[in-house]
Structures are given as structure tokens and as C-alpha cells.
CHARMM internal coordinates of N, CA and C (Angstrom, degrees):
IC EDIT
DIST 1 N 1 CA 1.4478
DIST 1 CA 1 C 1.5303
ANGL 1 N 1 CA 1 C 110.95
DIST 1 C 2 N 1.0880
ANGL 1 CA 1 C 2 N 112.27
DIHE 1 N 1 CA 1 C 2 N -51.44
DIST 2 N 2 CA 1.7537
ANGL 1 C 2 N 2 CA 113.66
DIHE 1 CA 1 C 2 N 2 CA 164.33
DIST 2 CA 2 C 1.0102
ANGL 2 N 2 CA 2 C 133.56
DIHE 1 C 2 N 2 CA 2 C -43.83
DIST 2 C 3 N 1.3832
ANGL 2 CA 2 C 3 N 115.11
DIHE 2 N 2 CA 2 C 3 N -34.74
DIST 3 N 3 CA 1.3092
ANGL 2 C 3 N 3 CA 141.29
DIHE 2 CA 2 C 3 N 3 CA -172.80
DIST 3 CA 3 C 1.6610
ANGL 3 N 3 CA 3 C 106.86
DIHE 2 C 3 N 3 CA 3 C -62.85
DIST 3 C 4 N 1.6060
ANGL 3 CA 3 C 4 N 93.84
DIHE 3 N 3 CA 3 C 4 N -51.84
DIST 4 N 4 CA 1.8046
ANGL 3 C 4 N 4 CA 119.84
DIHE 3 CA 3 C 4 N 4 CA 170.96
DIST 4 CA 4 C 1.4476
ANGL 4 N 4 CA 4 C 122.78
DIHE 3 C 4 N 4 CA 4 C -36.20
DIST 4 C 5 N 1.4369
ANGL 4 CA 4 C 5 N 90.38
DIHE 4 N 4 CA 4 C 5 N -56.61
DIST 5 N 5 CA 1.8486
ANGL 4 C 5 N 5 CA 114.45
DIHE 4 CA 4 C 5 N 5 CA -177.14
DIST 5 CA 5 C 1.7305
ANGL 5 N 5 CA 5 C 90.08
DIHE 4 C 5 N 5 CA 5 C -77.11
DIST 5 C 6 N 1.0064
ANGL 5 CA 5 C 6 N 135.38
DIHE 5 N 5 CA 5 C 6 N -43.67
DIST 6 N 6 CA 1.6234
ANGL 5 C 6 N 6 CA 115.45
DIHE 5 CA 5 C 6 N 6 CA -172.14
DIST 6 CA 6 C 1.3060
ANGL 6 N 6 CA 6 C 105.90
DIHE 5 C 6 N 6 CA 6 C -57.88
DIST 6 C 7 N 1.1049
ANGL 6 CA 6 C 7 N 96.94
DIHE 6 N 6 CA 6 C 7 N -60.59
DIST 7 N 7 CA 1.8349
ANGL 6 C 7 N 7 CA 96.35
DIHE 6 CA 6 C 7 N 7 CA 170.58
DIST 7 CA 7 C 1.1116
ANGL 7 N 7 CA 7 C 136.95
DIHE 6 C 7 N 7 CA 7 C -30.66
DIST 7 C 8 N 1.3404
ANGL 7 CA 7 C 8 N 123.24
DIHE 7 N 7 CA 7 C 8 N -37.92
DIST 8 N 8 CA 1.5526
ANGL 7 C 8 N 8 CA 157.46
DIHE 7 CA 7 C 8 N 8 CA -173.26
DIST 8 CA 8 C 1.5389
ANGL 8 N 8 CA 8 C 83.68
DIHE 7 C 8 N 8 CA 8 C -62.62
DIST 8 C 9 N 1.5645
ANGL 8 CA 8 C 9 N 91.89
DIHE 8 N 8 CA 8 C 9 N -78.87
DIST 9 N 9 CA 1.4952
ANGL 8 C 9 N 9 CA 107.88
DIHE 8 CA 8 C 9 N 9 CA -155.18
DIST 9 CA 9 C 1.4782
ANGL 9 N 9 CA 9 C 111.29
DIHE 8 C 9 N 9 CA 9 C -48.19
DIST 9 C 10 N 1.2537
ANGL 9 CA 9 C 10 N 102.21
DIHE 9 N 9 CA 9 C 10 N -31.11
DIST 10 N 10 CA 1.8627
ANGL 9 C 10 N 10 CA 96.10
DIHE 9 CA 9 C 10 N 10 CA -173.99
DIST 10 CA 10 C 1.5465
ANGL 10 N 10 CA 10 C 98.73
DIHE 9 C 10 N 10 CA 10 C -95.35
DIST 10 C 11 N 0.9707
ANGL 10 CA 10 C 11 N 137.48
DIHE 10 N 10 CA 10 C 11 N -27.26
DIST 11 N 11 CA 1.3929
ANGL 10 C 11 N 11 CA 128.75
DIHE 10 CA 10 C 11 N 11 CA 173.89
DIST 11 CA 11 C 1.4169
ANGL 11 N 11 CA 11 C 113.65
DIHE 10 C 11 N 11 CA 11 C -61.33
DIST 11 C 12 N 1.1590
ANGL 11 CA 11 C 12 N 114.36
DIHE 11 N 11 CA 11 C 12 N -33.08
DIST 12 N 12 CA 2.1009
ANGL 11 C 12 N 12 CA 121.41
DIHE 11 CA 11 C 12 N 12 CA -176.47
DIST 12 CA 12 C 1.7986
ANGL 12 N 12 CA 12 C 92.55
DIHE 11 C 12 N 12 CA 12 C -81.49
DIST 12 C 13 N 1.5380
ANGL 12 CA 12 C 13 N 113.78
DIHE 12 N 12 CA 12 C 13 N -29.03
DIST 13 N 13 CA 1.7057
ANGL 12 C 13 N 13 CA 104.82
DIHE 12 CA 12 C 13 N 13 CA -179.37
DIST 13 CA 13 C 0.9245
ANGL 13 N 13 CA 13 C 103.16
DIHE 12 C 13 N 13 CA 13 C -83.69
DIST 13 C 14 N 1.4032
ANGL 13 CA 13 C 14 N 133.10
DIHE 13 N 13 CA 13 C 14 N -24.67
DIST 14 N 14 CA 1.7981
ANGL 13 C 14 N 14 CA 121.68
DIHE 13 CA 13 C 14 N 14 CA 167.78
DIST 14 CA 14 C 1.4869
ANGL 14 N 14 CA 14 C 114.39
DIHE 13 C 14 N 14 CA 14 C -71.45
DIST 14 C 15 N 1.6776
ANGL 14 CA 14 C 15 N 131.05
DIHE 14 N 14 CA 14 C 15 N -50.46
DIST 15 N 15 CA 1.0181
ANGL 14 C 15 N 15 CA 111.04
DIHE 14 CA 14 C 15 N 15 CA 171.69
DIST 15 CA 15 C 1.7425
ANGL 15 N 15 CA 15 C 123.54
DIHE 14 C 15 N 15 CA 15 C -53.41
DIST 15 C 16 N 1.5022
ANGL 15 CA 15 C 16 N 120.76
DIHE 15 N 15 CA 15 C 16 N -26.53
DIST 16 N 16 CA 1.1771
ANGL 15 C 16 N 16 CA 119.13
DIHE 15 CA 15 C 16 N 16 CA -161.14
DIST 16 CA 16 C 1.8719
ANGL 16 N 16 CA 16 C 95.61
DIHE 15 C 16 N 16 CA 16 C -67.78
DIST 16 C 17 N 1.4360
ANGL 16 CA 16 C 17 N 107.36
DIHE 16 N 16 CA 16 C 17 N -42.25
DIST 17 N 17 CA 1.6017
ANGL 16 C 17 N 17 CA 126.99
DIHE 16 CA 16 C 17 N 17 CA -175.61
DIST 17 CA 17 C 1.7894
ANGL 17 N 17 CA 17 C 107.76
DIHE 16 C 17 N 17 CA 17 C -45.91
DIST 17 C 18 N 1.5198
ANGL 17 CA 17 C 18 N 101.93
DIHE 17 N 17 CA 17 C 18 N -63.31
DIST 18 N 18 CA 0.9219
ANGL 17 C 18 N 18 CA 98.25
DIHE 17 CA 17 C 18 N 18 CA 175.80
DIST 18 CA 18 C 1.8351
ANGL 18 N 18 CA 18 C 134.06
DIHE 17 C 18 N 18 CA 18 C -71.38
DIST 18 C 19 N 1.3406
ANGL 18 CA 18 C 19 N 103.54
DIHE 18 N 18 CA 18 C 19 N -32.05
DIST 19 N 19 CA 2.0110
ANGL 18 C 19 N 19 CA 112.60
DIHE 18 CA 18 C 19 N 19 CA 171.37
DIST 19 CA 19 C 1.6912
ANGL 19 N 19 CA 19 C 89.12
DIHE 18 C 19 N 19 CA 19 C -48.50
DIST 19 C 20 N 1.4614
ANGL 19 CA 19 C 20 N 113.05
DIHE 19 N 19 CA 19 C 20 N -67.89
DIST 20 N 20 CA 1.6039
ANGL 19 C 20 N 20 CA 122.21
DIHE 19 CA 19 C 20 N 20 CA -162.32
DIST 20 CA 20 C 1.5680
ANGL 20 N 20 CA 20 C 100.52
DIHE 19 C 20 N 20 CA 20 C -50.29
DIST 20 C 21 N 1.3603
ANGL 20 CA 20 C 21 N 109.44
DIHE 20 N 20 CA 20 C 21 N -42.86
DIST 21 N 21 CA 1.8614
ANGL 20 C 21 N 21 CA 98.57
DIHE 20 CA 20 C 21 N 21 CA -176.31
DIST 21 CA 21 C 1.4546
ANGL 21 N 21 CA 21 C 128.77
DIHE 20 C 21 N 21 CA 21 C -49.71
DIST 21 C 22 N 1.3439
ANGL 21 CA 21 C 22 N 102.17
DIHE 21 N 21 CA 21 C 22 N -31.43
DIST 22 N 22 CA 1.6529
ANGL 21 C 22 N 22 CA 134.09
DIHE 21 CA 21 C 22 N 22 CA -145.04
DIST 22 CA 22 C 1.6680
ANGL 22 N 22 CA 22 C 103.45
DIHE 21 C 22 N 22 CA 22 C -85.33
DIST 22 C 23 N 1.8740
ANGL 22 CA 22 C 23 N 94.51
DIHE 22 N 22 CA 22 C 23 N -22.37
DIST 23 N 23 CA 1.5467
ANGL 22 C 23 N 23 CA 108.29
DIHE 22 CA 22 C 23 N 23 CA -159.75
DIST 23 CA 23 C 1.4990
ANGL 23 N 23 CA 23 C 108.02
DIHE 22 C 23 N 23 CA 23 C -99.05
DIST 23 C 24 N 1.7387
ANGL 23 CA 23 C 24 N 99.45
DIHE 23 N 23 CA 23 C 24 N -18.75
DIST 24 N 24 CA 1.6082
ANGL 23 C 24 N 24 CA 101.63
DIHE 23 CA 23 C 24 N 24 CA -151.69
DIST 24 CA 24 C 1.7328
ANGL 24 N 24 CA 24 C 91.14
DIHE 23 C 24 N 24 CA 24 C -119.98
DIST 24 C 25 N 1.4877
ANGL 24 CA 24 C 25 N 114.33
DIHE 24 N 24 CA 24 C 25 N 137.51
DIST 25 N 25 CA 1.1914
ANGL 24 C 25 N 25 CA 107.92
DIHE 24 CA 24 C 25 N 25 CA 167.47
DIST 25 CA 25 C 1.4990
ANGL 25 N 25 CA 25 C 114.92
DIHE 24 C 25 N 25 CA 25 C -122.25
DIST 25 C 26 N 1.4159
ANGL 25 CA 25 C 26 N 126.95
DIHE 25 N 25 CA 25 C 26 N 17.83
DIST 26 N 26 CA 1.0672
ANGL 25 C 26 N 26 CA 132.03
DIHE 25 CA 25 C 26 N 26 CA 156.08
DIST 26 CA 26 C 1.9579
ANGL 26 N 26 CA 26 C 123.19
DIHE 25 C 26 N 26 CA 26 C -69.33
DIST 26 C 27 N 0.9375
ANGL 26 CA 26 C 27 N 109.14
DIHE 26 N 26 CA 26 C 27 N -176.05
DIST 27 N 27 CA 1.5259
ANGL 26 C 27 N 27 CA 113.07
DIHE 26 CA 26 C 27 N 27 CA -168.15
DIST 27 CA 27 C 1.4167
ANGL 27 N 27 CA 27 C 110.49
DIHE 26 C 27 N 27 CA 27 C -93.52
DIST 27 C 28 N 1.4773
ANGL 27 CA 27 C 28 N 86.97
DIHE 27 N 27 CA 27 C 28 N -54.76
DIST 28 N 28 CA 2.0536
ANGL 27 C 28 N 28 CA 100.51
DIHE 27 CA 27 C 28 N 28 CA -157.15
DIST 28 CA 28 C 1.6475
ANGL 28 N 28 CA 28 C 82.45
DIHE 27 C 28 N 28 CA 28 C -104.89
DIST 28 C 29 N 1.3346
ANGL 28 CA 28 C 29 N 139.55
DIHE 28 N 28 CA 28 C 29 N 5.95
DIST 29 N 29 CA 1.3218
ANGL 28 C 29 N 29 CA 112.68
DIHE 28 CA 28 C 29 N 29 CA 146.54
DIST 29 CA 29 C 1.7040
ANGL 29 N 29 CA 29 C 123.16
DIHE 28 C 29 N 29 CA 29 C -91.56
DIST 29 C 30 N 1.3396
ANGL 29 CA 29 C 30 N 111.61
DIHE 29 N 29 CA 29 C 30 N -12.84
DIST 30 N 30 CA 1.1654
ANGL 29 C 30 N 30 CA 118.55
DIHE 29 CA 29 C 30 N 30 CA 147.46
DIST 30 CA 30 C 1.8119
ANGL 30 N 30 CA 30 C 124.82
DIHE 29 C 30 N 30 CA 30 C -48.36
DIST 30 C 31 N 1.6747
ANGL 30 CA 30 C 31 N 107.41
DIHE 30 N 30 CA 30 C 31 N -42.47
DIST 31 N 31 CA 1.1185
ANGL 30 C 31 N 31 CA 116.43
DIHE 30 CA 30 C 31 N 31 CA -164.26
DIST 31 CA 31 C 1.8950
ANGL 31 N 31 CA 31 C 108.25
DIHE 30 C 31 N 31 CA 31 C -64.69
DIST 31 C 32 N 1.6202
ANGL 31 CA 31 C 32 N 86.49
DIHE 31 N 31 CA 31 C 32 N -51.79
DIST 32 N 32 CA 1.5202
ANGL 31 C 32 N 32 CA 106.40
DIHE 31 CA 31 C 32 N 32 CA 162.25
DIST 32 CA 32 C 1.1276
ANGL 32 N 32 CA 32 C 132.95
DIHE 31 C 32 N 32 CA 32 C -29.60
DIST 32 C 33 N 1.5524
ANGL 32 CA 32 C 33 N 108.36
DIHE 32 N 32 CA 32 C 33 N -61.40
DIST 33 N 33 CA 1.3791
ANGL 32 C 33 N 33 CA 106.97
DIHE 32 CA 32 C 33 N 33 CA -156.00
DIST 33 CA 33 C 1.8839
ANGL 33 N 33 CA 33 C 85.87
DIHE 32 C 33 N 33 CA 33 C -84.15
DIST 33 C 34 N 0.9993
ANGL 33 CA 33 C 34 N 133.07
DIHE 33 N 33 CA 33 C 34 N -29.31
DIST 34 N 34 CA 1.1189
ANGL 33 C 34 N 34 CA 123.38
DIHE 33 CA 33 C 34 N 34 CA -159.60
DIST 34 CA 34 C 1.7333
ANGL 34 N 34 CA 34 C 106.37
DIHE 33 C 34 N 34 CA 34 C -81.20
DIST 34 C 35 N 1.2648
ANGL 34 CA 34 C 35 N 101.59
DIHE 34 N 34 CA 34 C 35 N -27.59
DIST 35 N 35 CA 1.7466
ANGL 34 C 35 N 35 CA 103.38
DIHE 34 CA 34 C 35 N 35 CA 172.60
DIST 35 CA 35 C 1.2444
ANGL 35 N 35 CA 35 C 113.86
DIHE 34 C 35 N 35 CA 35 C -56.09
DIST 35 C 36 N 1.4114
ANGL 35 CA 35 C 36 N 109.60
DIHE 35 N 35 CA 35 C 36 N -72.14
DIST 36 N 36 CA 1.5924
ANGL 35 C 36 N 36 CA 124.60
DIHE 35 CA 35 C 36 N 36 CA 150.00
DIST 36 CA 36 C 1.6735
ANGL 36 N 36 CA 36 C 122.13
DIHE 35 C 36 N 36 CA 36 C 2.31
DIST 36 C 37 N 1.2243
ANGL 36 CA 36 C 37 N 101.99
DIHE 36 N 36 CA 36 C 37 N -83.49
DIST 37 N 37 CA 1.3571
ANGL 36 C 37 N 37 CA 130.84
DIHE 36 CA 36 C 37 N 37 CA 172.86
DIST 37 CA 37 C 2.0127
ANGL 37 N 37 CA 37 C 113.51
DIHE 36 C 37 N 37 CA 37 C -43.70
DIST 37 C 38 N 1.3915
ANGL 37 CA 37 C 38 N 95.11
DIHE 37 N 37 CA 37 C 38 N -43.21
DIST 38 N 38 CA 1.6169
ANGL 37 C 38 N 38 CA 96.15
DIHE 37 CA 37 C 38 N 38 CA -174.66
DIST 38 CA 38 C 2.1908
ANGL 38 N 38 CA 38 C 93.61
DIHE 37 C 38 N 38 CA 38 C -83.55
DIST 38 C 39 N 1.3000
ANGL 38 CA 38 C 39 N 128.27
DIHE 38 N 38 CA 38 C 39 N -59.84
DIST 39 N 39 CA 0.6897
ANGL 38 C 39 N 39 CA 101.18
DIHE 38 CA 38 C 39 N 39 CA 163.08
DIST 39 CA 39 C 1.5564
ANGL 39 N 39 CA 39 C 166.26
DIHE 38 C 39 N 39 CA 39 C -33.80
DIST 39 C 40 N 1.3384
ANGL 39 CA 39 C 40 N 100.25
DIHE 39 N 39 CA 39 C 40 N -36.52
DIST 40 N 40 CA 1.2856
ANGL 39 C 40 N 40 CA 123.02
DIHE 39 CA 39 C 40 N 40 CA 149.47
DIST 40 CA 40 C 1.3527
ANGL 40 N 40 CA 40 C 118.64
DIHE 39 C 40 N 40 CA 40 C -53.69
DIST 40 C 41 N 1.3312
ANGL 40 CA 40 C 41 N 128.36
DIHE 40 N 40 CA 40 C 41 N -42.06
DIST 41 N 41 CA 1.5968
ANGL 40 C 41 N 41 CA 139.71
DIHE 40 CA 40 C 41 N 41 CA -176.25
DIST 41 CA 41 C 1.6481
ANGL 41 N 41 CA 41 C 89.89
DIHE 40 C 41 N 41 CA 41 C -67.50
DIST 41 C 42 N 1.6260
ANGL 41 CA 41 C 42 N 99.63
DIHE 41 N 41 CA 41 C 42 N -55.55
DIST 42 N 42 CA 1.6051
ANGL 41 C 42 N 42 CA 82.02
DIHE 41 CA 41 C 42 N 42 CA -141.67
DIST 42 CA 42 C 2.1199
ANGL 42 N 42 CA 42 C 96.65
DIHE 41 C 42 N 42 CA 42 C -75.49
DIST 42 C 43 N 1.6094
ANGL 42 CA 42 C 43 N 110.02
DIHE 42 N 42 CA 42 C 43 N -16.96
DIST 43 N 43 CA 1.6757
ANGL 42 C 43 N 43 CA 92.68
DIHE 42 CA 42 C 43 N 43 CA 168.06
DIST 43 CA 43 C 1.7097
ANGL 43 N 43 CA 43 C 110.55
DIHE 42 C 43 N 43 CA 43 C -54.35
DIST 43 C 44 N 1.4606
ANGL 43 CA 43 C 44 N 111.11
DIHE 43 N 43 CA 43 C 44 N -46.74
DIST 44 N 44 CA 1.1733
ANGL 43 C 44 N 44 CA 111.93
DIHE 43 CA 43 C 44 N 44 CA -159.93
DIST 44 CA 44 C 2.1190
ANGL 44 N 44 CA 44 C 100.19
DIHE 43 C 44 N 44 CA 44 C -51.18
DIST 44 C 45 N 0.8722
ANGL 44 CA 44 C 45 N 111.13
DIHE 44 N 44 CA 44 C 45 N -40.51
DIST 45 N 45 CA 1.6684
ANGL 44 C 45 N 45 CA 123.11
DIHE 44 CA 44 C 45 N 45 CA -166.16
DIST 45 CA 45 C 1.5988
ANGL 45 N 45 CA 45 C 104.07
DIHE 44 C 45 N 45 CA 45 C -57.16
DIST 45 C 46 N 1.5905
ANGL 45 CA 45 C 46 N 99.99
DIHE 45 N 45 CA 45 C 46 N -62.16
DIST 46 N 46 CA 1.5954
ANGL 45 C 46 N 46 CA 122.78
DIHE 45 CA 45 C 46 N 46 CA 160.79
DIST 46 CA 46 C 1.5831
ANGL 46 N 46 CA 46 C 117.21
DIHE 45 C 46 N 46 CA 46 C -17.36
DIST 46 C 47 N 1.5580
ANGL 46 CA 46 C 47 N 91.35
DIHE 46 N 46 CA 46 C 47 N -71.83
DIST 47 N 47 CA 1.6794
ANGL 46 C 47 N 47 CA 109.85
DIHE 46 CA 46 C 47 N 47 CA 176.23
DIST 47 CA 47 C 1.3240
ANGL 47 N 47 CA 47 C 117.94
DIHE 46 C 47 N 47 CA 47 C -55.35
DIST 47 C 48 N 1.2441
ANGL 47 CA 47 C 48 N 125.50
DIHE 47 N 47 CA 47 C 48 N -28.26
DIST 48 N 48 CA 1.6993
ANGL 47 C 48 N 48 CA 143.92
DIHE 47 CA 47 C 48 N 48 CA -168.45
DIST 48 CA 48 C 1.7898
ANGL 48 N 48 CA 48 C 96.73
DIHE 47 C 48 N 48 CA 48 C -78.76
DIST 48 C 49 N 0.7766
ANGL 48 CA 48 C 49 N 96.00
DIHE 48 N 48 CA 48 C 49 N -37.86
DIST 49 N 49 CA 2.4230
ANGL 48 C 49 N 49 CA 99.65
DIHE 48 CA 48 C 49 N 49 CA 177.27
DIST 49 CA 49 C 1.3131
ANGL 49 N 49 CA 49 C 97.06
DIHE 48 C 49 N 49 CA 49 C -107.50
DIST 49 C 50 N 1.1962
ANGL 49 CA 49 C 50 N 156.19
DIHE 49 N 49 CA 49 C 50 N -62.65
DIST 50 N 50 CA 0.9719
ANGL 49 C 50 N 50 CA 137.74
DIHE 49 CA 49 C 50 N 50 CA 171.92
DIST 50 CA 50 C 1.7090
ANGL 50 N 50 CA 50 C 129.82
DIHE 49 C 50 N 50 CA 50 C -114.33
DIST 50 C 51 N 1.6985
ANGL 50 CA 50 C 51 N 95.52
DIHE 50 N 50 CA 50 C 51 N 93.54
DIST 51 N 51 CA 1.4035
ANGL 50 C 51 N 51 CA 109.74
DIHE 50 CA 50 C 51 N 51 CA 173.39
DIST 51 CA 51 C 1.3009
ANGL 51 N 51 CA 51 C 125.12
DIHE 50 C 51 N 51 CA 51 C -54.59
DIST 51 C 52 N 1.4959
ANGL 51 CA 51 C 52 N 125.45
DIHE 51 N 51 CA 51 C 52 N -0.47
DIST 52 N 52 CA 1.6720
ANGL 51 C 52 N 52 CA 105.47
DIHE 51 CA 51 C 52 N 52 CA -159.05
DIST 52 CA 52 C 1.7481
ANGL 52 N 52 CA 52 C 92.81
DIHE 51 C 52 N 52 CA 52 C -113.23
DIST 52 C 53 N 1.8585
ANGL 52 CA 52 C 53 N 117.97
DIHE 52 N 52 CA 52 C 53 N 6.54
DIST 53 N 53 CA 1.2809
ANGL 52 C 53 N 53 CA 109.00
DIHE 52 CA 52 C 53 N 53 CA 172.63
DIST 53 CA 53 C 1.2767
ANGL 53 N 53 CA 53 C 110.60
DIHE 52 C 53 N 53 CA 53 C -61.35
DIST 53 C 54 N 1.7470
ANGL 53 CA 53 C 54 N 106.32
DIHE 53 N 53 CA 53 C 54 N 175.05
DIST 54 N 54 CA 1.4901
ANGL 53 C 54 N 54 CA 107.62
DIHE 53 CA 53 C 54 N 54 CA 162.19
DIST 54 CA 54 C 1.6135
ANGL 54 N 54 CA 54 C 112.77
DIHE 53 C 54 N 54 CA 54 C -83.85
DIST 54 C 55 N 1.3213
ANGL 54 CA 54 C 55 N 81.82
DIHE 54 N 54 CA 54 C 55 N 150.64
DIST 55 N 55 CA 1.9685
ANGL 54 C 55 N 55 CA 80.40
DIHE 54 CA 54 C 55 N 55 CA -177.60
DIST 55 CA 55 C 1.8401
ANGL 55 N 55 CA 55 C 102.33
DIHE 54 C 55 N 55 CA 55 C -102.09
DIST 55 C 56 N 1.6570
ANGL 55 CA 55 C 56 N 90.47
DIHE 55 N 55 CA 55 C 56 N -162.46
DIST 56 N 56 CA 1.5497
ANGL 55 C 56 N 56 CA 92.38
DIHE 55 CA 55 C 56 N 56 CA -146.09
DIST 56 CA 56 C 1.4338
ANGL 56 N 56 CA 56 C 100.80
DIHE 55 C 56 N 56 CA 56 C -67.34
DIST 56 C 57 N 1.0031
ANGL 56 CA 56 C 57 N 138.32
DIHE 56 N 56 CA 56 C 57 N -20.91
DIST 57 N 57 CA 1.9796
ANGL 56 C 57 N 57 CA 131.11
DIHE 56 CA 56 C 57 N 57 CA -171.76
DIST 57 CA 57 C 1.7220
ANGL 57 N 57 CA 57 C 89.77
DIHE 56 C 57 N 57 CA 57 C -69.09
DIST 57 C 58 N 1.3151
ANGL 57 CA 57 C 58 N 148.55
DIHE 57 N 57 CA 57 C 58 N -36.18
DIST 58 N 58 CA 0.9192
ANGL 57 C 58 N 58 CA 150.91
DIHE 57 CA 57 C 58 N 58 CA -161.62
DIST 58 CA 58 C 1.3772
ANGL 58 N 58 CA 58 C 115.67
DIHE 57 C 58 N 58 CA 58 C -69.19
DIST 58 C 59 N 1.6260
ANGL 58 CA 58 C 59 N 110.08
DIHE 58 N 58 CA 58 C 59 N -61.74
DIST 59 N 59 CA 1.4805
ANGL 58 C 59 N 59 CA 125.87
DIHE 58 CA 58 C 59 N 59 CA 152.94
DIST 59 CA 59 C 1.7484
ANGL 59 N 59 CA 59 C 111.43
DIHE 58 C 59 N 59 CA 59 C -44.85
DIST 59 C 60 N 0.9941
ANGL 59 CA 59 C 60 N 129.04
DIHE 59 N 59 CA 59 C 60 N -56.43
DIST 60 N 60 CA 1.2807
ANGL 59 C 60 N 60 CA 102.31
DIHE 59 CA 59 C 60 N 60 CA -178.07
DIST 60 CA 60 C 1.4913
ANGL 60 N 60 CA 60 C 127.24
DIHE 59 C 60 N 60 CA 60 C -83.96
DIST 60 C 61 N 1.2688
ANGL 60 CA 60 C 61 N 119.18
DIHE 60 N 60 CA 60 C 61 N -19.64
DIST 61 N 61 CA 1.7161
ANGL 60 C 61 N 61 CA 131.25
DIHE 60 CA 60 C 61 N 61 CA 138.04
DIST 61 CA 61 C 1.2332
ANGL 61 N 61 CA 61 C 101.92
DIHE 60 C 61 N 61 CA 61 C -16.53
DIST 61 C 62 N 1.7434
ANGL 61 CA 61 C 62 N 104.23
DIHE 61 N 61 CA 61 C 62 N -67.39
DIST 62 N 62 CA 2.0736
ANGL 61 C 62 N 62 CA 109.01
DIHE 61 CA 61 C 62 N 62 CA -169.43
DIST 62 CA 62 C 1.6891
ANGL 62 N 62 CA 62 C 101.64
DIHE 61 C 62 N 62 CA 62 C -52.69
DIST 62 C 63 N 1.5067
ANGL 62 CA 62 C 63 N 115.52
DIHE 62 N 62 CA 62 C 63 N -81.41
DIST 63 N 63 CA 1.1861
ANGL 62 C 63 N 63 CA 127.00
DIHE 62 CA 62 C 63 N 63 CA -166.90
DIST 63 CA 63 C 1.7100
ANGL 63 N 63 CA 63 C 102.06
DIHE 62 C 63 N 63 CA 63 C -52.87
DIST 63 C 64 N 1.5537
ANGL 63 CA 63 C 64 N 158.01
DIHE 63 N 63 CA 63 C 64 N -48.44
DIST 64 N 64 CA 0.5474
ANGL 63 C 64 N 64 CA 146.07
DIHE 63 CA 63 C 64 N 64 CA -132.60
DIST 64 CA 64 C 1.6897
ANGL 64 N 64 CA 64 C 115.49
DIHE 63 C 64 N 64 CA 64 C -130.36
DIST 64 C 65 N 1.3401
ANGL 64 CA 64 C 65 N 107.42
DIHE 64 N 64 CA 64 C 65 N 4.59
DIST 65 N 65 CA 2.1437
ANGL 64 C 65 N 65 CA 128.25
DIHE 64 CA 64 C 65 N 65 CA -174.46
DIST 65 CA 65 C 1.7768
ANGL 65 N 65 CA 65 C 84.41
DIHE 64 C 65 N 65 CA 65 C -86.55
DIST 65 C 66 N 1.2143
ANGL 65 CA 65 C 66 N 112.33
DIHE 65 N 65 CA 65 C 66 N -63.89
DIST 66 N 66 CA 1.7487
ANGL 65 C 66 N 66 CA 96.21
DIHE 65 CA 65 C 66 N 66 CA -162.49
DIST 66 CA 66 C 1.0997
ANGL 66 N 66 CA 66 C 114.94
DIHE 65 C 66 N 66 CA 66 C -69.18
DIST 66 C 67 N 1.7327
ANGL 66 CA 66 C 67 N 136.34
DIHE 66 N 66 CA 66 C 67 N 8.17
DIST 67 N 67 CA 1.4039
ANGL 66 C 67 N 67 CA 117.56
DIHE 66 CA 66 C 67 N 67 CA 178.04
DIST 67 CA 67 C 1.7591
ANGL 67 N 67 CA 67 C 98.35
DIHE 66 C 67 N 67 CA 67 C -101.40
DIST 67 C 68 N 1.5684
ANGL 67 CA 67 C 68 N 101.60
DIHE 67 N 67 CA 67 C 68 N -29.93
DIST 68 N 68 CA 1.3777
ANGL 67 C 68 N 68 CA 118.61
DIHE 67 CA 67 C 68 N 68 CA 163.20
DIST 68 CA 68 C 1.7234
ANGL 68 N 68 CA 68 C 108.84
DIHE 67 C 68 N 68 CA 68 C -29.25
DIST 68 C 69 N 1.6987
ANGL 68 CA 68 C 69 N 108.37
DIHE 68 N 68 CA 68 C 69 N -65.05
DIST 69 N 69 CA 1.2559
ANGL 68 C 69 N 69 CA 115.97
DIHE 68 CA 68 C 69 N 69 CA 176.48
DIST 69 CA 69 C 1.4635
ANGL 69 N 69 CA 69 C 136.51
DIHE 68 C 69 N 69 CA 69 C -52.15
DIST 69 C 70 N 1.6871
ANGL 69 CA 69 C 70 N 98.08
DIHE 69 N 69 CA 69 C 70 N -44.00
DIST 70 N 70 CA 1.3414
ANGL 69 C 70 N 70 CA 111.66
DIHE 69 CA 69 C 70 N 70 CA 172.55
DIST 70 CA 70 C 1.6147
ANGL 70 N 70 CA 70 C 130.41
DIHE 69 C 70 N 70 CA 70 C -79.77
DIST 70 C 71 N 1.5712
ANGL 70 CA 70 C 71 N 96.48
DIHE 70 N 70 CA 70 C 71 N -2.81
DIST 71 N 71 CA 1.4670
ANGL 70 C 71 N 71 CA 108.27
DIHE 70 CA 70 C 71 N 71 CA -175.95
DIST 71 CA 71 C 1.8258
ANGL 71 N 71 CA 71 C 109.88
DIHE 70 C 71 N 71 CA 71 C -92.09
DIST 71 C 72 N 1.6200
ANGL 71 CA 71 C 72 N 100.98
DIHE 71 N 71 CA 71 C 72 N -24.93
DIST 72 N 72 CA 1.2798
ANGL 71 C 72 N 72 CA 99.74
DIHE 71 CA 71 C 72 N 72 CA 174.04
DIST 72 CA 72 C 1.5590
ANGL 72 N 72 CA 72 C 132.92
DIHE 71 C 72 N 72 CA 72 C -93.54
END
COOR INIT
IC SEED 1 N 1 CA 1 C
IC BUILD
């Protein structure tokens, strides 16, 4: 059954790869969206064996609360 959902997951990150390719004719927004895109896959995979991590709003909470702090 896991196996199923991996599949999923990388098949919806290939279509997303390719719609986004189709749109963008720059380089390093290509580079972007596709970094993006694999990361996202590979949390999503992560999350699939171990459910009790934090997911992604959490991570960017981490990386992104103290500039929050220091900006105000």
C-alpha cells in the first residue's frame, strides 16, 4: 500500500515538474521550482514512514519565527 502512495507522490511531482516547465522559460526558475518540487516529494515520502514528524508549516515556523522576531 505504501508503495502505491509513493507512486502517487512522485507521479503528481512529475506532473507538477512538467505543467511548471511548460510555463517557465527561464533557467534558475526552472532550477527552483524543481528543487522545491523534489523536496516536497521527498518530505512527503519521509512523512509516509514516519508520521509523528513535524511537517512542513513546522519547518518553516523553525527557519522562518526568528527573522519574524528580529524584524519586529
Amino acid at each position: 500500500m505504501k508503495m502505491a502512495m509513493i507512486l502517487g507522490i512522485l507521479l503528481l511531482s512529475a506532473a507538477i515538474i512538467i505543467v511548471e516547465f511548460r510555463g517557465s522559460k527561464a533557467k534558475k526558475a526552472r532550477q527552483v521550482i524543481a528543487g522545491i518540487t523534489f523536496t516536497a516529494a521527498g518530505l512527503a515520502i519521509l512523512l509516509l514512514f514516519q508520521p509523528g514528524l513535524p511537517g512542513p508549516t513546522e519547518l518553516v515556523k523553525l527557519l522562518f519565527g526568528r527573522i519574524d522576531l528580529i524584524m519586529k
